[in-house]
PANU-20380 format. One line per 10 residues: number of its first residue (from 1); their letters; for each residue x, y, z of C-alpha. Coordinates in pm, 1 decimal. Example, Ala and Ser with C-alpha at 12.3 -4.5 7.8 and 13.67 -1.06 7.14 Angstrom:
BEGIN
1 = AS = 1230.0,-450.0,780.0; 1367.0,-106.0,714.0
***
This chain:
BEGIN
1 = XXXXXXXXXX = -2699.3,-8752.2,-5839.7; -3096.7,-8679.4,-5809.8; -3186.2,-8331.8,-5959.1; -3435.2,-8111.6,-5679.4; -3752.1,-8091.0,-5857.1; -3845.1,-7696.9,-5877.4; -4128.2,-7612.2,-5655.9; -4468.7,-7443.5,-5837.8; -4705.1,-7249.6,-5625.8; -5053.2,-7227.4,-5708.3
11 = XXXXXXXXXX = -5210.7,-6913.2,-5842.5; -5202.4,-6768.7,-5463.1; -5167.5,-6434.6,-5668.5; -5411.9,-6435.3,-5955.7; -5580.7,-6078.2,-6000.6; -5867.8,-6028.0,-5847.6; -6141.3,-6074.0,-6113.9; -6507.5,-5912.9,-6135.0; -6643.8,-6298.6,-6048.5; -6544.1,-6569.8,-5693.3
21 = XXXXXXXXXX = -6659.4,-6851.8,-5605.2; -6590.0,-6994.2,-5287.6; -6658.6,-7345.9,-5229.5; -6616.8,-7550.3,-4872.6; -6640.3,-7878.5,-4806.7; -6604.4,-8157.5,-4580.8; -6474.8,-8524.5,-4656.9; -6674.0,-8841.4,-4594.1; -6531.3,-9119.3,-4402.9; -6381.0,-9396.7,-4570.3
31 = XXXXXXXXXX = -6137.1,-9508.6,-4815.1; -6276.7,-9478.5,-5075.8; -6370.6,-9059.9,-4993.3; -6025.9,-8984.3,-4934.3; -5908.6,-9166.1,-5294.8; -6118.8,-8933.5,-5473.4; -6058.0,-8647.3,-5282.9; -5664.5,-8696.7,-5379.1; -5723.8,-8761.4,-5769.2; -5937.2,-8456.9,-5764.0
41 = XXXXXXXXXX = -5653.8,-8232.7,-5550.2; -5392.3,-8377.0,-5797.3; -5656.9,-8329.7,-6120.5; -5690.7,-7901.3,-5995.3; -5432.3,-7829.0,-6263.6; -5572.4,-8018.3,-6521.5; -5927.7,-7911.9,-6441.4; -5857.6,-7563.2,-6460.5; -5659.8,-7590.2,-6815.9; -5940.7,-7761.2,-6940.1
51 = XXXXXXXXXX = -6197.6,-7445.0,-6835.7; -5935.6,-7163.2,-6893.3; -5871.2,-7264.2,-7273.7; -6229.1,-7149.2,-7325.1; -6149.7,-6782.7,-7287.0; -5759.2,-6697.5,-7231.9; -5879.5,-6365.0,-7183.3; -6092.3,-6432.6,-6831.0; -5823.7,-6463.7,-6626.3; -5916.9,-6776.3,-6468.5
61 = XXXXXXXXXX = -5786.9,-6937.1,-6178.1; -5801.0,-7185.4,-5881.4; -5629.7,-7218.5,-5571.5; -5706.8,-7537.6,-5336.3; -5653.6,-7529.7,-4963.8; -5678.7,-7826.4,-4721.0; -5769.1,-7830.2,-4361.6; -5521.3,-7962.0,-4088.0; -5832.6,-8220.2,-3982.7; -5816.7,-8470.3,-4310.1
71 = XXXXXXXXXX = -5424.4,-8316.4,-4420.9; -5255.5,-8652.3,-4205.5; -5564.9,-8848.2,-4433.3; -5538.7,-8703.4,-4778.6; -5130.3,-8609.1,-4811.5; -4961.2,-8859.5,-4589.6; -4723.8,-8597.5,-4562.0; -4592.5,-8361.1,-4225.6; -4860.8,-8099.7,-4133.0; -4731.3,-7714.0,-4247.8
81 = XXXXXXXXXX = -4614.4,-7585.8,-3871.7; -4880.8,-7304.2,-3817.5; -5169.1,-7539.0,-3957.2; -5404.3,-7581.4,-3692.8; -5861.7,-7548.4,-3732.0; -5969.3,-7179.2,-3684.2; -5957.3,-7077.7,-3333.9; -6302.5,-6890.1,-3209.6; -6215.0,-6575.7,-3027.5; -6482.8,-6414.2,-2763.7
91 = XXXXXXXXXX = -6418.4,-6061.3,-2719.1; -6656.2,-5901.0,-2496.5; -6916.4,-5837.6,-2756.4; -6885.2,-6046.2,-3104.7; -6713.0,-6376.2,-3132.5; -6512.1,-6498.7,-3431.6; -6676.9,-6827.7,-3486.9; -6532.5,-7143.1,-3564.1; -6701.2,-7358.2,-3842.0; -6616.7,-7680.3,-4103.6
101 = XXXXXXXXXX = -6431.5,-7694.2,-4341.7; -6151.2,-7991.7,-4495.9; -6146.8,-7866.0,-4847.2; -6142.0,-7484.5,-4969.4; -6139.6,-7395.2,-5380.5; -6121.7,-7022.8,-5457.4; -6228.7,-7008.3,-5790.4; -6227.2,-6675.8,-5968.1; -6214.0,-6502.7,-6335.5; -6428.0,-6235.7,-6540.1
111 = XXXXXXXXXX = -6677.1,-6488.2,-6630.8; -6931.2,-6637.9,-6369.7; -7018.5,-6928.8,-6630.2; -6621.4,-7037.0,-6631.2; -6636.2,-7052.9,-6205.7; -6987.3,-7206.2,-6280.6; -6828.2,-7513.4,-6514.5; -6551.5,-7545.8,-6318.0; -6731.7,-7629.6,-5980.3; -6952.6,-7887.7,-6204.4
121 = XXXXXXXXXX = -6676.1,-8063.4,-6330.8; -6496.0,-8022.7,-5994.7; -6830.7,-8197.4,-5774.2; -6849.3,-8472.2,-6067.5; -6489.2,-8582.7,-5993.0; -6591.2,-8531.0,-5615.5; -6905.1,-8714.3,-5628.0; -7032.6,-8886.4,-5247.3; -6674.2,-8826.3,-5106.6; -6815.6,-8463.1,-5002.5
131 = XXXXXXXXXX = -7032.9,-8228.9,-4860.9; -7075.7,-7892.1,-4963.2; -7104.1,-7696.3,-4654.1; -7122.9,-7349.2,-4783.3; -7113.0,-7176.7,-5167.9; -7070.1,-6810.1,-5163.8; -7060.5,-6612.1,-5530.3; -6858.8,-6291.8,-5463.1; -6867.3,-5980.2,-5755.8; -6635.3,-5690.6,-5800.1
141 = XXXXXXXXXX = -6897.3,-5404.5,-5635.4; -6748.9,-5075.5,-5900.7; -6431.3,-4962.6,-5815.0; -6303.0,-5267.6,-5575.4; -6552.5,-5145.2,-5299.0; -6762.3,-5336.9,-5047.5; -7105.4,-5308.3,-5011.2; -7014.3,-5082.7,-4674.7; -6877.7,-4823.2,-4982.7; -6548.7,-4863.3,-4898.7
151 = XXXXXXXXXX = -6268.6,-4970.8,-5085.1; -6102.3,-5296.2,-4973.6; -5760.7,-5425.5,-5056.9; -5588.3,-5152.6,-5047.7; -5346.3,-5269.9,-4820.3; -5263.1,-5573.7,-5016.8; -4890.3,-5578.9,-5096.0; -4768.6,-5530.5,-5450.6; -4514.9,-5636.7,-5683.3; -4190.0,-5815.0,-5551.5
161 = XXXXXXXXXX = -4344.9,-5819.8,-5176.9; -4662.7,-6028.6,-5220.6; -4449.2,-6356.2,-5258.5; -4277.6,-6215.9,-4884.9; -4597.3,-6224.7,-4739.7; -4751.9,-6496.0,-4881.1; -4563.2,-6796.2,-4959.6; -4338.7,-6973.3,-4732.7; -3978.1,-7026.4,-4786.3; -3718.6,-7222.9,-4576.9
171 = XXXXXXXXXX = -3833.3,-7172.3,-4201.5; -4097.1,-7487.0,-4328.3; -3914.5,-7646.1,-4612.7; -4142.6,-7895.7,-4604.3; -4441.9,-7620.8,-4643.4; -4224.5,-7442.3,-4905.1; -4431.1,-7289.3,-5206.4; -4753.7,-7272.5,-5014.4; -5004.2,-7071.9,-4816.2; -5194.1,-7021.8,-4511.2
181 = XXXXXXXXXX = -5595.3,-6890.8,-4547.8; -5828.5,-6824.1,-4345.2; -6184.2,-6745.8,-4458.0; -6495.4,-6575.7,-4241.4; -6829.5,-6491.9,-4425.4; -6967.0,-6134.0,-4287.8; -7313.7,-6013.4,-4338.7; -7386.5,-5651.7,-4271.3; -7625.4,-5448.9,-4077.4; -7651.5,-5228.4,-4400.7
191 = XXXXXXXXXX = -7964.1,-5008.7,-4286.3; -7774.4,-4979.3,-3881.9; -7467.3,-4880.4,-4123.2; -7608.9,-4636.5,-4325.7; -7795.5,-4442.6,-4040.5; -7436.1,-4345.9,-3930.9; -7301.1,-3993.1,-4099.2; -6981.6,-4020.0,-4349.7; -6768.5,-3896.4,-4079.7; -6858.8,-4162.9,-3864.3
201 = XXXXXXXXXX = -6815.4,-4446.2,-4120.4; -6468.5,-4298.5,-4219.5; -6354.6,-4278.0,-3820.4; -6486.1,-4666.4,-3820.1; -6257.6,-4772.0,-4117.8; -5995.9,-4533.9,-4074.1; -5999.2,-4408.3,-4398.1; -6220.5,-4155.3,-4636.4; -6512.5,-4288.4,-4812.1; -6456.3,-4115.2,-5123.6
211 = XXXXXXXXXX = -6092.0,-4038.5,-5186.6; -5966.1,-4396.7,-4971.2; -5717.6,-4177.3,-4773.0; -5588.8,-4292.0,-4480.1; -5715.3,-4148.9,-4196.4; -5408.5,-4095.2,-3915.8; -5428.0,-4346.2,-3589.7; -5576.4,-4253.3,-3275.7; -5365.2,-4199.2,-2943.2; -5233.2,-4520.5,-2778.8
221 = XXXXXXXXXX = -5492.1,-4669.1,-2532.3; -5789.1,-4496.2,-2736.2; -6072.6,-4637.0,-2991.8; -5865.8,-4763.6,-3279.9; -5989.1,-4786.4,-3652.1; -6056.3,-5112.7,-3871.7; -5703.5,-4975.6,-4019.6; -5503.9,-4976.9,-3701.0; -5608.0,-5278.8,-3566.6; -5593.1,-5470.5,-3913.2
231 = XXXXXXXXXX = -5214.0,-5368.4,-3938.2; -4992.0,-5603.4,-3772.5; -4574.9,-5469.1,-3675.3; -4332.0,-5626.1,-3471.0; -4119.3,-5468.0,-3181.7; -3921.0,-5299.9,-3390.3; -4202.4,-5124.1,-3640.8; -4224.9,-5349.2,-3941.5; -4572.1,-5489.7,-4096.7; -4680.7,-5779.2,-4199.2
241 = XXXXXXXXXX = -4883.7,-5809.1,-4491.9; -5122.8,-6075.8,-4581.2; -5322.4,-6062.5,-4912.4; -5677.2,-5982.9,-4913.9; -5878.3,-6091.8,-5210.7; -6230.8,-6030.4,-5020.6; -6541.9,-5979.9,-5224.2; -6892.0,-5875.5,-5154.8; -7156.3,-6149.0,-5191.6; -7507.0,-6051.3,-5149.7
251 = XXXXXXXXXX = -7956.3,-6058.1,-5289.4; -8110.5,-5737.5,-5232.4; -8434.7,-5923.3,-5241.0; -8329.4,-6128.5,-4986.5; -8145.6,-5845.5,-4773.6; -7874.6,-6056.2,-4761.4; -7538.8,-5803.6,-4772.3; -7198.7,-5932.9,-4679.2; -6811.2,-6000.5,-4729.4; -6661.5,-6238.2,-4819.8
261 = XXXXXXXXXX = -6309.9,-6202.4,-4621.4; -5963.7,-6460.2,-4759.4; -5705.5,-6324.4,-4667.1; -5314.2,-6557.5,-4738.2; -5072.4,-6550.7,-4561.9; -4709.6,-6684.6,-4513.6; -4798.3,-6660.1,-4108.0; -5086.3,-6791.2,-4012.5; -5010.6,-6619.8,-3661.4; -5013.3,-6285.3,-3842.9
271 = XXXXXXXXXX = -5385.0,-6319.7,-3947.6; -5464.3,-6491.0,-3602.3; -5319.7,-6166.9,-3401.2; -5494.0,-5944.4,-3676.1; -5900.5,-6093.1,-3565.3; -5785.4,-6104.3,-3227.8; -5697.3,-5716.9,-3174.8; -6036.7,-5696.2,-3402.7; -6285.5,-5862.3,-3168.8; -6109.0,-5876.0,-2806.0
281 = XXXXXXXXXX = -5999.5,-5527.1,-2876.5; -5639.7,-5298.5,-2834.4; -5643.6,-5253.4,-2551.6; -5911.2,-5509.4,-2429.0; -6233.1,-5392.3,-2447.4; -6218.6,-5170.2,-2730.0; -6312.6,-5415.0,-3005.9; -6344.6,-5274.8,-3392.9; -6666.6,-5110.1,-3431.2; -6728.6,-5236.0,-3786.0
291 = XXXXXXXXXX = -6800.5,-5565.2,-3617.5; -7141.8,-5382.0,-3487.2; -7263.2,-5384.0,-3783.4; -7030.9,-5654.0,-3920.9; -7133.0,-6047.3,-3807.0; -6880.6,-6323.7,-3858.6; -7105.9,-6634.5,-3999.4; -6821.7,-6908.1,-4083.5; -6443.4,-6893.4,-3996.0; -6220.5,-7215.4,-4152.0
301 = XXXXXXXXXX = -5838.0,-7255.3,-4138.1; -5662.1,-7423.1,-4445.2; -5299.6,-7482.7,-4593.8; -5301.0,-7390.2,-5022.8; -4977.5,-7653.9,-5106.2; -4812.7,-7596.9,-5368.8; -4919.0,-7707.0,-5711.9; -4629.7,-7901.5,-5728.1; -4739.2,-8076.7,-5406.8; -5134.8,-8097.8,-5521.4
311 = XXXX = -5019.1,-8300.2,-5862.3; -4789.8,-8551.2,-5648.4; -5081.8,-8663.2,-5418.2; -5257.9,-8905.6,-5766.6
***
């Protein structure tokens, strides 16, 4: 009688940490590509063990997502159900673009030069079977604010609920142990922002710049907030949470200010309905207002397996 092998998720969960990187990627055509993309996916765990032991205190970690365009090439196995490229949206005024992406790595921990080594040794392994199509550093900005002043997260679930929302059980037993992401790179109108009062910033994000209390919802059929229209019930009043672990990226010199939004998921429909109330609007029309001063630069779709699935693909 053959014994179920227990299924490991990756660190979908790992704290957020004062230091990101995220890395995208596309794969090359070929045989030869797509074998090194699999030893490397099936390598993540060793990879990371090998950076981690230099600081057990740094809370290093990896997660490693894989879009539904190479996922037939690079697994051989059945596509998660929801997995699908990032659809653009048009609302009236700002779109949600749709960019490339077949490989994601969110690396994170309290030391840049672990995230740095990591990402060498990663893009040795890698070699010619990829192209790096974007590389965004994120940093905890004080207390887990972005560079708008507001804190962000704070919706995230906590304790027993964030495997609920994230991973995904037995309605895709095949998916079981993994996660939907989606990632979109904002930059900010900072100066446009700041010319705004407090008041008008806190009716924008629905909640007080200062304390981070939440501001209460406006009437049905009336401007919502970035709150309301980020919160996502079904007909009978219960939310769904996804798991934020966004972090502002940014060079003063440069006047480059932005954030970087991930948000995982166990419902990649969830996160879909979220943008779409944000840039069509609820109702139509009335779109969130921090996207006019809020522009979406990337937006990729990607499935984080489990680890138990990443180590079977050597």
């Amino acid at each position: 009688m053959s014994r179920r092998v227990p299924i490991e998720s990756q660190r979908v969960d790992a704290p957020l940490t004062s230091s990101a990187t995220f890395l995208v990627l596309t794969v090359e055509p070929g045989e030869d590509a797509t074998k090194a993309v699999r030893s490397a996916l099936a390598s993540v765990a060793d990879l990371t063990k090998n950076v981690a032991i230099r600081d057990l205190n740094a809370s290093f970690a990896v997660t490693a997502g894989i879009g539904s365009d190479v996922w037939d090439r690079v697994t051989g196995l059945t596509q998660p159900v929801e997995l699908h490229p990032f659809k653009e949206i048009k609302g009236g005024k700002h779109t949600a673009v749709s960019t490339p992406g077949d490989l994601l790595f969110h690396i994170r921990s309290e030391r840049r030069d672990l995230n740095f080594e990591f990402e060498r040794q990663l893009l040795d392994m890698l070699g010619d079977a990829v192209k790096v199509v974007d590389e965004t550093v994120g940093f905890r900005y004080f207390d887990v604010r972005d560079l708008l002043g507001f804190v962000d997260g704070t919706a995230n679930p906590v304790g027993s609920a964030v495997d609920n929302s994230v991973l995904i059980a037995e309605e895709d037993a095949g998916a079981a142990g993994g996660s939907y992401v989606v990632i979109q790179k904002y930059v900010h109108d900072i100066k446009g922002w700041k010319g705004m009062s407090i008041e008008q910033q806190e009716s924008v994000i629905g909640r007080t710049k200062l304390e981070n209390v939440e501001l209460d919802d406006a009437p049905d059929g009336k401007q919502q907030s970035h709150k309301s229209l980020a919160t996502i019930e079904d007909d009978d009043g219960n939310e769904y949470d996804i798991l934020r672990d966004n972090m502002p990226f940014g060079s003063p010199g440069s006047k480059e200010f932005g954030t970087y939004f991930i948000g995982y998921s166990r419902r990649l429909w969830v996160i879909e309905k979220m943008l779409e109330r944000m840039f069509v609007g609820e109702p139509p029309g009335l779109h969130d207002r921090i996207l006019d001063y809020s522009t979406p630069l990337t937006g990729t779709t990607f499935f984080v397996p489990s680890a138990t699935t990443l180590a079977s693909l050597e």
